[in-house]
N, C-alpha and C positions, 0 to 999 in steps of 0.2 A: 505473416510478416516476412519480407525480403530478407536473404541472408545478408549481411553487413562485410564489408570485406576494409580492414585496419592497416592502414599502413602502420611503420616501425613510430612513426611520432605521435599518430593518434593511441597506437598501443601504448606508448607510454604516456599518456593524457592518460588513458584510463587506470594504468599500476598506476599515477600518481594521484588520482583524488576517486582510488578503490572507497577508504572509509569514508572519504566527504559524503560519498552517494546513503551509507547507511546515516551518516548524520541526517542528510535529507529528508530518510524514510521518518525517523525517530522524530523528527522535529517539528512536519507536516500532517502527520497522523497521528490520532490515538491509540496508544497500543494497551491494553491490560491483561499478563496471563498469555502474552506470545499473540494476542488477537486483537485486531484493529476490531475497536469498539461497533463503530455501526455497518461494518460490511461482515466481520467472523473472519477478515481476510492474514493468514498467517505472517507474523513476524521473519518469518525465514524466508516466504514465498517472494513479500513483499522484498529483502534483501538480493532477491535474485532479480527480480524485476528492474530493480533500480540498476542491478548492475550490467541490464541487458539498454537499460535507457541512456545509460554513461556512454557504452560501445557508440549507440545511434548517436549522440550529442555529438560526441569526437569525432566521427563520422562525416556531419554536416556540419560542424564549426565552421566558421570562416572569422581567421583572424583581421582582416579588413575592416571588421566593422567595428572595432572598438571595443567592441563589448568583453568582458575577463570570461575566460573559460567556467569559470563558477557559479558565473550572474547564469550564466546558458544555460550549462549542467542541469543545477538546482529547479531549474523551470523546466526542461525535457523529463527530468525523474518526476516530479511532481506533474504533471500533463499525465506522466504515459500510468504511473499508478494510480490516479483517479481513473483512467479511460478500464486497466485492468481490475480493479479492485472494485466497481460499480458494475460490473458487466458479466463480474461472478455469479455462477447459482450458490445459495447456501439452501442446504439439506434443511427441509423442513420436519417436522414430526408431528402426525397427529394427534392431539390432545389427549383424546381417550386414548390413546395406547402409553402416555407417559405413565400413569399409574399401575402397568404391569410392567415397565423396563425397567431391569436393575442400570440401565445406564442414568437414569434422572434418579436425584432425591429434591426432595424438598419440605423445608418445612415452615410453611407460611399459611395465616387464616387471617381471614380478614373479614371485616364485614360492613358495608357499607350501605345505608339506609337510605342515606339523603344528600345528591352532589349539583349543586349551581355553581353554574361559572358567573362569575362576576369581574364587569370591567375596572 
């Protein structure tokens, strides 16, 4: 990514809907446990992201068109953390080595005989 360079009025676009952007994150994503449910994508990371997606919004605003600074935002933070948050590696772990890592427990048995899908 290009570096962004702010003028004094886009800078204060961005101090002025700093928290809008994490409302964005919080409202768009699932989060549970600091972790966006289907990516493993961090709650923190994700707040940083959005507030590098605010910079670019402000950045490429143009108030000519009508449109409120927030319809915009809202859709540049949400764009730009799908494009990061899908494009993540998440650490995978071999099967057989979870039962020798004190980093997993688990305690689940299950046992299933007989499964039809039915329309």
């Amino acid at each position: 990514m290009k570096n962004v360079k702010l003028n004094t009025r886009q800078q204060a676009l961005v101090n002025e809907y700093y928290e809008y952007g994490k409302t964005v994150v919080v409202t768009n994503f699932h989060f549970a446990d600091g972790k966006e449910l289907s990516t493993g994508y961090s709650l923190e990371d994700a707040y940083q992201e959005a507030a590098v997606a605010l910079c670019i919004a402000a950045a490429h605003f143009n108030a000519d068109r009508e449109v409120l600074f927030k319809t915009y935002a809202a859709t540049v933070i949400r764009n730009h953390l799908k494009k990061v948050m899908f494009t993540k590696r998440i650490t995978e772990y071999p099967l057989d080595s979870i039962d020798d890592s004190p980093m997993f427990s688990y305690e689940m048995e299950s046992n299933v005989e007989y499964c039809e899908m039915v329309d």
